[in-house]
LOKOLZA-44579 format. One record per atom (N, C-alpha, C): x, y, z; residue in three letters. Coordinates in pm, whole numbers, plus 50000, padded with zeros to 5 digits. Example, Ala and Ser with C-alpha at 12.3 -4.5 7.8 and 13.67 -1.06 7.14 Angstrom:
513194943150780ALA/512304955050780ALA/513204967050780ALA/512854977550708SER/513674989450714SER/512905000350787SER/
// end
This chain:
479084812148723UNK/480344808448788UNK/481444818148745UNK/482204821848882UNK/483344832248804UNK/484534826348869UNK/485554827448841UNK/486624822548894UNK/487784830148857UNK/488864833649008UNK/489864843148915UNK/491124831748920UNK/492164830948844UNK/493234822448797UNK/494354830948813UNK/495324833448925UNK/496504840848901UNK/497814831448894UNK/498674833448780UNK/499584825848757UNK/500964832648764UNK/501764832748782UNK/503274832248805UNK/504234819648797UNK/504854819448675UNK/505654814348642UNK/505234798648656UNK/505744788148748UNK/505194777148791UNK/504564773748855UNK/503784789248886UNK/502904784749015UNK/501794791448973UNK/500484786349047UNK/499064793448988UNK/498074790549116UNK/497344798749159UNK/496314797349226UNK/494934800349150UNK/493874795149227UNK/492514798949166UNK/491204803149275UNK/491354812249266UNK/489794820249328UNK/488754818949331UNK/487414814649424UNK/486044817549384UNK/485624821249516UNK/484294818649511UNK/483124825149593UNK/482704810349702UNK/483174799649574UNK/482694783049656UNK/483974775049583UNK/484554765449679UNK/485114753249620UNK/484474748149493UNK/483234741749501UNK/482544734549407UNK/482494745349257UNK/482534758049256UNK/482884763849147UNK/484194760049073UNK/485264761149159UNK/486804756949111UNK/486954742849056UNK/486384736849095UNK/486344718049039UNK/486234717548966UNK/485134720148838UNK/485564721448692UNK/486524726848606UNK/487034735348671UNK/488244745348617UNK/489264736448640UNK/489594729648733UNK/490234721748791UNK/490524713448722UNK/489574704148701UNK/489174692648594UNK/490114696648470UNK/489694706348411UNK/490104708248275UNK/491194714948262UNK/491774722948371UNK/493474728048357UNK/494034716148379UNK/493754706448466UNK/495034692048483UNK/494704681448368UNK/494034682348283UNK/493804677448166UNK/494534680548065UNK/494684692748051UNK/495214701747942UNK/497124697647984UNK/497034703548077UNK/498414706548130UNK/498774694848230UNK/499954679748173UNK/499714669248248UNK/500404675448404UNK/501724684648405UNK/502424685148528UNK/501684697848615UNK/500284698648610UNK/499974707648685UNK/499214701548766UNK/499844704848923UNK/499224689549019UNK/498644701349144UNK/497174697849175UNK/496064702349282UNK/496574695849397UNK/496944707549488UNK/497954705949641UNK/497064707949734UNK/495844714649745UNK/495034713549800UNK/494704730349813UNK/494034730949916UNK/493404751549998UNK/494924756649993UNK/494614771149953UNK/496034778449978UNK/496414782750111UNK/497664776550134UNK/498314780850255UNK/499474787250194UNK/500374785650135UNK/501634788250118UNK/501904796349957UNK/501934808649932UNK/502134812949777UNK/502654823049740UNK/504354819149692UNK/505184830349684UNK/505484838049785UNK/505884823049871UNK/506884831449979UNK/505684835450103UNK/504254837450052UNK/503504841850195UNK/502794834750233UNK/502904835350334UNK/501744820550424UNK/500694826750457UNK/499514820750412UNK/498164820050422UNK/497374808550540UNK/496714820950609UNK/496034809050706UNK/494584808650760UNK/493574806150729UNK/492314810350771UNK/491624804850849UNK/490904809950937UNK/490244800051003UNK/488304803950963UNK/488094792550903UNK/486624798350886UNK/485434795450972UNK/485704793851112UNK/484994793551208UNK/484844809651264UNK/485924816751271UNK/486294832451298UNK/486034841851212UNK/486184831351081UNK/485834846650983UNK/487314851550948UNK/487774844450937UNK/489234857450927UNK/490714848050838UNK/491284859250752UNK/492424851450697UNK/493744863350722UNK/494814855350734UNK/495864863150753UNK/496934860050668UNK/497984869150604UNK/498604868250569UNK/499794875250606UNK/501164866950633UNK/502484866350724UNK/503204864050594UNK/504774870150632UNK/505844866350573UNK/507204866050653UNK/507074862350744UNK/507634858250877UNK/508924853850842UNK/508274842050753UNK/510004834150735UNK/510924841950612UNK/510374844650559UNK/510754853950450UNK/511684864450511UNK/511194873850602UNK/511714883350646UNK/512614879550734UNK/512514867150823UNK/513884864650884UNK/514674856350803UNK/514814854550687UNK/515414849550585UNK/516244865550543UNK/516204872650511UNK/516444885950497UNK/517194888950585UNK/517034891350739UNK/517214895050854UNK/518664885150835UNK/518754872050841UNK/519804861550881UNK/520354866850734UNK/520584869150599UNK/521394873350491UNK/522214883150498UNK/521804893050600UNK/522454904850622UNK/522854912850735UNK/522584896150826UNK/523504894850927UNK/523024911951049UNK/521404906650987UNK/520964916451132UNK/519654910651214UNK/519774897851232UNK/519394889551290UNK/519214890951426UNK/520264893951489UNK/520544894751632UNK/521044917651677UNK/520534920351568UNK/520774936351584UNK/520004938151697UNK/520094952851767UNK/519494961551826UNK/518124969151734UNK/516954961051743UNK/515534969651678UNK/515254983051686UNK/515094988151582UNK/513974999551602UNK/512625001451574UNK/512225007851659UNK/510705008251647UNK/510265017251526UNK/510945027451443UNK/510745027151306UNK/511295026551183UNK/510955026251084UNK/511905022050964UNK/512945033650906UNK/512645048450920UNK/513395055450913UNK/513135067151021UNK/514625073151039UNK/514265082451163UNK/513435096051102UNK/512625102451218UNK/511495108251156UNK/512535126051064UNK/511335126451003UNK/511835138450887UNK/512785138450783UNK/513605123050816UNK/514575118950740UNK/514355118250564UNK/515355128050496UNK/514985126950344UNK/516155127350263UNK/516195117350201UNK/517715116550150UNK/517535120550022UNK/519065124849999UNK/519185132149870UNK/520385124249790UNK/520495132549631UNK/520885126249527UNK/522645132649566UNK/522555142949650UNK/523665148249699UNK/524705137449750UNK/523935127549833UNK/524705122649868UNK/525045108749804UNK/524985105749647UNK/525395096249635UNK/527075091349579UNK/527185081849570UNK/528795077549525UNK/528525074649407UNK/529265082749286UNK/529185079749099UNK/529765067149086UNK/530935063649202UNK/531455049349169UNK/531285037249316UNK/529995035449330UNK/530335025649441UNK/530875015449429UNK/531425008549531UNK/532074993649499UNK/531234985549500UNK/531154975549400UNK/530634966949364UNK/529684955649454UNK/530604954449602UNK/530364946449717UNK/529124955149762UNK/529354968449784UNK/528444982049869UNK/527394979249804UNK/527304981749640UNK/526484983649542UNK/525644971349557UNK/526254958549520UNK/524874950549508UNK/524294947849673UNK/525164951649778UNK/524554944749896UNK/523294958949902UNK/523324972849874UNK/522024976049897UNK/520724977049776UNK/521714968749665UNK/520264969049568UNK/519364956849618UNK/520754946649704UNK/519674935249705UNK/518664935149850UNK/519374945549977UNK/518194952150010UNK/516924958649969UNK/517434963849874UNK/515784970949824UNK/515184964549817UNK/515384955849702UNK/515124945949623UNK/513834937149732UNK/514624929949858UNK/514154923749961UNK/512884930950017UNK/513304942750049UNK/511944951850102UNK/510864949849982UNK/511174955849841UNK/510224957149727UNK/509144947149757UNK/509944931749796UNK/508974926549764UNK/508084919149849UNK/508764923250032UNK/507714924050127UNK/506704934550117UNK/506764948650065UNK/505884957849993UNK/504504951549927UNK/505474944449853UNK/504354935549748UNK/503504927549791UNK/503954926849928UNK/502814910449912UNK/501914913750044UNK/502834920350195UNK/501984923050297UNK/502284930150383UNK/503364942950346UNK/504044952550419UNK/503714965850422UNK/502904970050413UNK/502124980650373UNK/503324995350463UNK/503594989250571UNK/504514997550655UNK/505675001350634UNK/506264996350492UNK/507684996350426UNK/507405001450333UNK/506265006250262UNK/505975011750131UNK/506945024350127UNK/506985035250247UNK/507785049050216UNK/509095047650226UNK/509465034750281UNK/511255037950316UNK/511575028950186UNK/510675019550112UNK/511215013150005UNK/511395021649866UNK/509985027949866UNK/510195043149771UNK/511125049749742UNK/511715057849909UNK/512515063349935UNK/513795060549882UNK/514315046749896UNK/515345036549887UNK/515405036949732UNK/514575032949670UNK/514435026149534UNK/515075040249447UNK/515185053149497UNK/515455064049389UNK/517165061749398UNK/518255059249471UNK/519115057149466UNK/519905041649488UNK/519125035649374UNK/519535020949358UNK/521105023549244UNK/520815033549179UNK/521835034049051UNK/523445037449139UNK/523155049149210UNK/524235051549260UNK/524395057649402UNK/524145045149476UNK/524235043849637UNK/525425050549758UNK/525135057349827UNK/526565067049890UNK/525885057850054UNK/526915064950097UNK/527125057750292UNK/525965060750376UNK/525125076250316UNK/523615079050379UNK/522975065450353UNK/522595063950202UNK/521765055750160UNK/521805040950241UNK/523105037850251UNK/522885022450327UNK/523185024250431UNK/522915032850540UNK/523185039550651UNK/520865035250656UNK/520305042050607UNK/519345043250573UNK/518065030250545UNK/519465022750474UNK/518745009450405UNK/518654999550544UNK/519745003850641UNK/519954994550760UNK/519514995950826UNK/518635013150851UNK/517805013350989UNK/516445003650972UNK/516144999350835UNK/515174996350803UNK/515254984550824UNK/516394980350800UNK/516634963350861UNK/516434960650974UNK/517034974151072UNK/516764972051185UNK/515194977051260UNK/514564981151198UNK/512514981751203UNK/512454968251184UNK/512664960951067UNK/512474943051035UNK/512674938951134UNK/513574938351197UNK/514134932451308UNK/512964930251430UNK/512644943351485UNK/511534942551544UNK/510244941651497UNK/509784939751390UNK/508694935951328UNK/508244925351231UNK/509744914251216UNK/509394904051124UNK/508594894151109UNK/507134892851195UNK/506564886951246UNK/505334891851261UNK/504964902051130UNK/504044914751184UNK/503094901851076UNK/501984906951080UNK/501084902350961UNK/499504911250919UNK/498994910550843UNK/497324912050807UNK/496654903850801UNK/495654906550896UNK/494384898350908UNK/492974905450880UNK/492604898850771UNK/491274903150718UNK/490084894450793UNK/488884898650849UNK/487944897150871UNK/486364896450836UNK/485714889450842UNK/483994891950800UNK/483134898850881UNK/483794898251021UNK/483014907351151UNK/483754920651132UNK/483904926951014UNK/484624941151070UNK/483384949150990UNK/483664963551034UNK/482234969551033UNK/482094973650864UNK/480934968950822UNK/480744970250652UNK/481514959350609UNK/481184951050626UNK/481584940750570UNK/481964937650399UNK/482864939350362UNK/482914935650187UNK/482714948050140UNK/483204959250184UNK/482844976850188UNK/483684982250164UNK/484384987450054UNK/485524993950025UNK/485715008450059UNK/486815012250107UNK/487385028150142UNK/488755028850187UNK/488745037750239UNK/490415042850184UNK/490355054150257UNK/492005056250255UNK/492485075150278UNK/493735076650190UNK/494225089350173UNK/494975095650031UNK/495865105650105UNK/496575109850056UNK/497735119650151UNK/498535122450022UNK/498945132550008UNK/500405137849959UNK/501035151050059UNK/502445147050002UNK/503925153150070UNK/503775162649966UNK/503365176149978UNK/503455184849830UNK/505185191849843UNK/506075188949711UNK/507225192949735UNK/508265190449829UNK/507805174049871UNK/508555170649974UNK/510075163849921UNK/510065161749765UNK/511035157049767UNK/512405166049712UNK/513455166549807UNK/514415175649794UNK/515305177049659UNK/515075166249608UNK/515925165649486UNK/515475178449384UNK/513935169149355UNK/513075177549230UNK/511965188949316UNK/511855188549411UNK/510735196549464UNK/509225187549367UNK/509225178649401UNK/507905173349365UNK/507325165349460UNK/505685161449460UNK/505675159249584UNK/505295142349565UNK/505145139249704UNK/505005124749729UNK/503255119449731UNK/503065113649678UNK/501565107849694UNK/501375092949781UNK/500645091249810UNK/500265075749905UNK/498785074649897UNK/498165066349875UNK/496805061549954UNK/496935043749982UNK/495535040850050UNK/495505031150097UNK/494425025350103UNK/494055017250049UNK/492355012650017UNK/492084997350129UNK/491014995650206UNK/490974986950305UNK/489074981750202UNK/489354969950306UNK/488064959250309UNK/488464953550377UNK/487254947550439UNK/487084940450572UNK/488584938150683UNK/488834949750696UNK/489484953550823UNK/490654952950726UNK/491504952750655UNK/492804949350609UNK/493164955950441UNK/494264960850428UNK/494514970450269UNK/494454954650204UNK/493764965450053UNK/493734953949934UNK/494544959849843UNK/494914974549829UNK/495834981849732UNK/496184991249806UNK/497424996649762UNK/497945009449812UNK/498915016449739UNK/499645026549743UNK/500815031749651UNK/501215044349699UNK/502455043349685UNK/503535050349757UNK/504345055649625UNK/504745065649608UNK/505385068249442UNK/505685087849513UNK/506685087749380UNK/506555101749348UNK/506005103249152UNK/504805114749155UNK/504305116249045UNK/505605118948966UNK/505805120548843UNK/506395127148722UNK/506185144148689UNK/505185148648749UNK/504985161648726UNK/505735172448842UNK/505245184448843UNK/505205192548953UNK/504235195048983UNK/503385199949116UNK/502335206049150UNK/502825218849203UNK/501725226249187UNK/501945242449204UNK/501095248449331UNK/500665237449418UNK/500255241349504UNK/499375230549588UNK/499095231349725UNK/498735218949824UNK/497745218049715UNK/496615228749712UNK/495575217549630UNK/495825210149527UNK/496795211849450UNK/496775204149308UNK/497305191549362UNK/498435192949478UNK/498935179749478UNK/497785171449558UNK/496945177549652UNK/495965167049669UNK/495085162549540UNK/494475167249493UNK/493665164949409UNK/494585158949307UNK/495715152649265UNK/496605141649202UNK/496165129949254UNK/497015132949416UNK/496615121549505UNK/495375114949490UNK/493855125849524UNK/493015120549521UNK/492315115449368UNK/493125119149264UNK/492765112249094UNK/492925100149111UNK/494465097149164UNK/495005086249172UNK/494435069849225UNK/493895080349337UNK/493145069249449UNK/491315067649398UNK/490755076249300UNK/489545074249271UNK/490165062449172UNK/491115069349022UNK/491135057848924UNK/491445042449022UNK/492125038049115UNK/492135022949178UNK/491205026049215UNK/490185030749327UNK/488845027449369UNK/487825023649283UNK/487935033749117UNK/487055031248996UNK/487285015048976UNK/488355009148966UNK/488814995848905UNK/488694987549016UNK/489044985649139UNK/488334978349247UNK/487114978549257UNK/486054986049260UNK/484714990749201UNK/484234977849091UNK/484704981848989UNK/484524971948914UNK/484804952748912UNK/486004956748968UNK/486644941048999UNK/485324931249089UNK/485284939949172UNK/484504937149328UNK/483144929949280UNK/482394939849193UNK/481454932249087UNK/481334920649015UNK/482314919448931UNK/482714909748889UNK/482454896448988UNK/482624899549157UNK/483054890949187UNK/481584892449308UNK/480414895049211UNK/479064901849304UNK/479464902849441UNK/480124916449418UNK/480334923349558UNK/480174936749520UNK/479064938149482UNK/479114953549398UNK/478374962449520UNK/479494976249515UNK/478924985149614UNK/478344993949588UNK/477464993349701UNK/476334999949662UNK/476505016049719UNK/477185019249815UNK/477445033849834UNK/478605037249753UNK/479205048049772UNK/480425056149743UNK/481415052149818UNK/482485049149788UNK/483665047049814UNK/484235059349902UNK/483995053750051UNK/484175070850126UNK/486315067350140UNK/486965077850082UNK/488455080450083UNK/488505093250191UNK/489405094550247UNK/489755100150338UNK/490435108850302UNK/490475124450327UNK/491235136850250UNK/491595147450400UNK/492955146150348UNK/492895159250548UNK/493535174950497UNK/493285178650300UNK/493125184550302UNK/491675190650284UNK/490675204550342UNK/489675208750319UNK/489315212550160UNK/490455220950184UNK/490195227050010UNK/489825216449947UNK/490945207849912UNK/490735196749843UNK/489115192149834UNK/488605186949965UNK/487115183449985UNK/486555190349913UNK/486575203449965UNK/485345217649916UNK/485155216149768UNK/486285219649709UNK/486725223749567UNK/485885210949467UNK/485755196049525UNK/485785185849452UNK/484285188549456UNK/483165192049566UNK/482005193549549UNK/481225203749519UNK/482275212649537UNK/481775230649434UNK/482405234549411UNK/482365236649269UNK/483245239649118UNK/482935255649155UNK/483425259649219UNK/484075276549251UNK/485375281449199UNK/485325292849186UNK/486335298749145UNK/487215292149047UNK/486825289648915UNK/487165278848833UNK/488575287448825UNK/488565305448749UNK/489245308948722UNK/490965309048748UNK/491085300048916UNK/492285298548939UNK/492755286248980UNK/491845279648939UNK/491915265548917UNK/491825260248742UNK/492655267648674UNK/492575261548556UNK/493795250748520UNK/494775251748603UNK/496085241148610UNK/495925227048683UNK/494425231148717UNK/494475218248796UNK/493175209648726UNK/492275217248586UNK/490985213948591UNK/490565196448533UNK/491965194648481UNK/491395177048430UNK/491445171048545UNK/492175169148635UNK/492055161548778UNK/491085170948891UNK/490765177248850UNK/489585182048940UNK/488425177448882UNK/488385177148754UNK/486725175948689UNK/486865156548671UNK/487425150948689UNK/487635137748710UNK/487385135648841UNK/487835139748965UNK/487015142249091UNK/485885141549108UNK/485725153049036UNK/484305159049053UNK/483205151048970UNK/483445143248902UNK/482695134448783UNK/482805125148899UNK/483845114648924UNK/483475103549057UNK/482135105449168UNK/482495118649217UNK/481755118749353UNK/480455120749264UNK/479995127449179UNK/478755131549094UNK/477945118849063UNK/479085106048994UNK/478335094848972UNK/478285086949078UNK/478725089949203UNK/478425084449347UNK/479195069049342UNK/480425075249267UNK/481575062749293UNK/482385068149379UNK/482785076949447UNK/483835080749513UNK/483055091049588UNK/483345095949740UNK/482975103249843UNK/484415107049925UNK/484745117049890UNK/486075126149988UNK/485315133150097UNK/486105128850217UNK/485525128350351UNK/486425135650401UNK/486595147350458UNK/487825151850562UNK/488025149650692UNK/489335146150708UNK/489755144050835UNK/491065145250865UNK/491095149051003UNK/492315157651093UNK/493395144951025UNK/494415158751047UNK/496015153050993UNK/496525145351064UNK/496485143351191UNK/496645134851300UNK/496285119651293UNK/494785118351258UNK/494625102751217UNK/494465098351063UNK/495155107450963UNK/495665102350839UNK/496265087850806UNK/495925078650807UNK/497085067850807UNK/497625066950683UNK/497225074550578UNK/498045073650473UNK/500295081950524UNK/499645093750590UNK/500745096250630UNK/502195086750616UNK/502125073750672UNK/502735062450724UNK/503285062450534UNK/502855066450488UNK/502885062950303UNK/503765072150220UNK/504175085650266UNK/504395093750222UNK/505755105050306UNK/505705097550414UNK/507305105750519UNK/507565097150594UNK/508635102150676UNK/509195092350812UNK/508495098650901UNK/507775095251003UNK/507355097151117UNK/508125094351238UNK/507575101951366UNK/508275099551484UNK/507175080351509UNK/508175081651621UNK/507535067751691UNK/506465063451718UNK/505125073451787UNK/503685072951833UNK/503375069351688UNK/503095081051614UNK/501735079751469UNK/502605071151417UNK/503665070051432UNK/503575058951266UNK/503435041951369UNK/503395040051475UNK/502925024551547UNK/501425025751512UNK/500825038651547UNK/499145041151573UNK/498915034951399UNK/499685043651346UNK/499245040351152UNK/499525026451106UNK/500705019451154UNK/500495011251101UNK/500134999051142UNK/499274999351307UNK/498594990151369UNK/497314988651295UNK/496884999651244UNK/495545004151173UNK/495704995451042UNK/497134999450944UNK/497054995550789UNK/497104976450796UNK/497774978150959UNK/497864960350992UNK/496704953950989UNK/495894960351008UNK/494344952351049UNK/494574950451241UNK/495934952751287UNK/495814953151465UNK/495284957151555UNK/494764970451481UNK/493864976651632UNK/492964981251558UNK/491304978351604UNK/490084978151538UNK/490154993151541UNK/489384994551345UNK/489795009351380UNK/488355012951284UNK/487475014451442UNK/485965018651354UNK/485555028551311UNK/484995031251176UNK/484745045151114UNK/484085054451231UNK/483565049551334UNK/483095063851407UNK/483955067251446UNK/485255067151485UNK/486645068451530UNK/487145079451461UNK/487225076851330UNK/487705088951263UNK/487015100651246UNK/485475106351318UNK/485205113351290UNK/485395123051458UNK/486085115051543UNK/486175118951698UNK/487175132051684UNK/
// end
C-alpha cells in the first residue's frame, strides 16, 4: 500500500491507486487528530476545482472562480479581451522602473503578480512567461510594468474559464515526456537567457518551469543543454516518483529539443575540445540518455510548445501552444514528427 498525503496548512488531501488503500490511513489520522474531518472524493482544493468523471477516463482541473475573482478585484471584469497575455516580442526592462512608486501603484501590481503566481501554480501553464516576466520588477514597478501586468488581465479576461483535462485514452497512457526551449540572451537587462520546459502525462502537464538561470551562457548550445539539464534532473525525479507509485517507465523519457546541436552533441561526445565550458551539463546529458532515462528528440521550432514558456508570441503559435499545454487539442506524437 502506498499513499501520498499532501498537507497545507488546514487542509490535507490523500492519494492512492484505490479508495480501500486510503481507509486505514484514514482511520488513524482522525484518531490521532480529533478536528480532522473526511469530506469525502476531492472536488474542491485550494481554490481549484476538481472534477472527474470515471466513466470517460478523465479529470480536470479549473480555476474559473478564482480567476474571475481576480478579474472582478481589479475591475477588469467587463474589459475588452485579448487573445494574448503579452504583446508579441514584448520585453521589459529594469530601465523602466520607478525607485519610488506610490504605494497605491505598488501594492496594486504586486498583488497582481502575486494573483497570476498562483494561477501558475496550480493550472495555468499559459501564464508561466508573463508571470516570470512580471515577477523581476515586483521591487520597483514603473507605468510599462503595469501597463504590462494589465494586458495580462486582459488575456484572463478572455480565458478565465480555460482548464486541464487529463485522460486514460490519450496515446501512452501513464507515459511521461516533455519539450525544453531556451531564449539564449533574451533577457535585456543581464543578457542571460530564459529557460522553460514542460513535462505532460496522459494528455495534460504535471511540471513545468519558466525562470531565468543565475549564470550566463556563451552560446545557443550551452543554453540548450542548461535547459535540457534542467528538464532531465525533473524527468530523473518524476521517474522516480512515478515508481513509487508502480508506474515505472519503462522507455526513455522522449523531451523535445528544436535545437540540433544540442541533440547531436548529447549523443556524440565530439569535439570535446570546445566544449569544455559546457562539459558538466553535457556529461549529465549524456549520462541520462546512456542510462536510457532521458531521450532528446528534435523538432522544428514551429511546433515547440515550450516556446509559450520562454517569450511573448504573436496570436496563432501561442493559441496552437497553449491548446496543446491545455490538454485542448489532441496532440499525437506522430504529429510532431510531420
Amino acid at each position: 500500500m502506498l499513499c501520498l498525503v499532501e498537507l497545507h496548512r488546514e487542509s490535507c488531501a490523500f492519494f492512492s491507486r484505490a479508495s480501500a488503500e486510503i481507509s486505514p490511513l484514514l482511520c488513524v489520522c482522525t484518531s490521532v487528530c480529533a478536528v480532522l474531518i473526511y469530506e469525502g472524493p476531492l472536488e474542491h482544493y485550494l481554490g481549484c476545482e476538481i472534477a472527474r468523471d470515471h466513466i470517460a477516463g478523465t479529470t480536470t482541473l479549473s480555476q474559473k472562480h478564482y480567476a474571475e475573482e481576480i478579474l472582478r478585484s481589479y475591475r477588469f471584469w467587463d474589459i475588452l479581451p485579448r487573445n494574448t497575455p503579452m504583446k508579441p516580442n514584448t520585453r521589459l526592462s529594469k530601465d523602466e522602473c520607478d525607485p519610488n512608486p506610490k504605494p497605491d501603484f505598488h501594492r496594486r501590481y504586486r498583488g497582481i503578480v502575486g494573483s497570476l503566481g498562483y494561477l501558475v501554480t496550480m493550472n495555468r501553464p499559459d501564464l508561466a512567461w508573463p508571470y516570470s516576466e512580471l515577477s523581476k520588477y515586483v521591487q520597483f514597478p514603473g507605468i510599462a510594468h503595469m501597463e504590462a501586468a494589465e494586458n495580462v488581465l486582459q488575456y484572463l479576461c478572455d480565458t478565465w474559464n480555460e482548464f486541464i483535462t487529463y485522460t486514460r485514452s490519450s496515446r501512452n497512457p501513464n507515459e511521461l515526456w516533455g519539450w525544453v526551449d531556451t531564449d539564449w540572451a533574451g533577457d535585456t537587462d543581464t543578457r542571460r537567457s530564459h529557460t522553460g520546459y514542460i513535462l505532460m502525462m496522459n494528455g495534460g502537464p504535471i511540471s513545468l518551469k519558466s525562470h531565468r538561470p543565475d549564470h550566463f551562457s556563451l552560446s545557443t548550445s550551452e543554453a540548450e543543454f542548461v535547459a535540457a539539464s534542467q528538464a532531465g534532473q525533473e524527468a530523473l525525479y518524476l521517474r522516480e516518483t512515478l515508481k513509487d507509485f508502480c508506474y515505472q517507465q519503462p522507455n526513455a523519457t522522449e523531451i523535445y529539443e528544436d535545437n540540433v546541436a544540442c541533440v547531436a552533441m548529447s549523443e556524440n561526445p565530439v569535439r570535446r575540445n570546445f566544449l569544455r565550458h559546457i562539459d558538466m551539463r553535457r556529461y549529465f546529458v549524456c549520462e541520462l540518455i546512456k542510462a536510457g532515462f532521458v531521450k532528446l528528440i528534435p523538432l522544428r521550432t514551429h511546433k515547440m510548445v515550450a516556446d509559450a514558456l520562454i517569450k511573448s508570441l504573436a496570436s496563432p503559435a501561442f493559441i496552437d501552444h497553449r491548446h496543446v499545454m491545455m490538454s485542448q487539442t489532441s496532440f499525437a506524437l506522430k504529429f510532431l514528427h510531420s
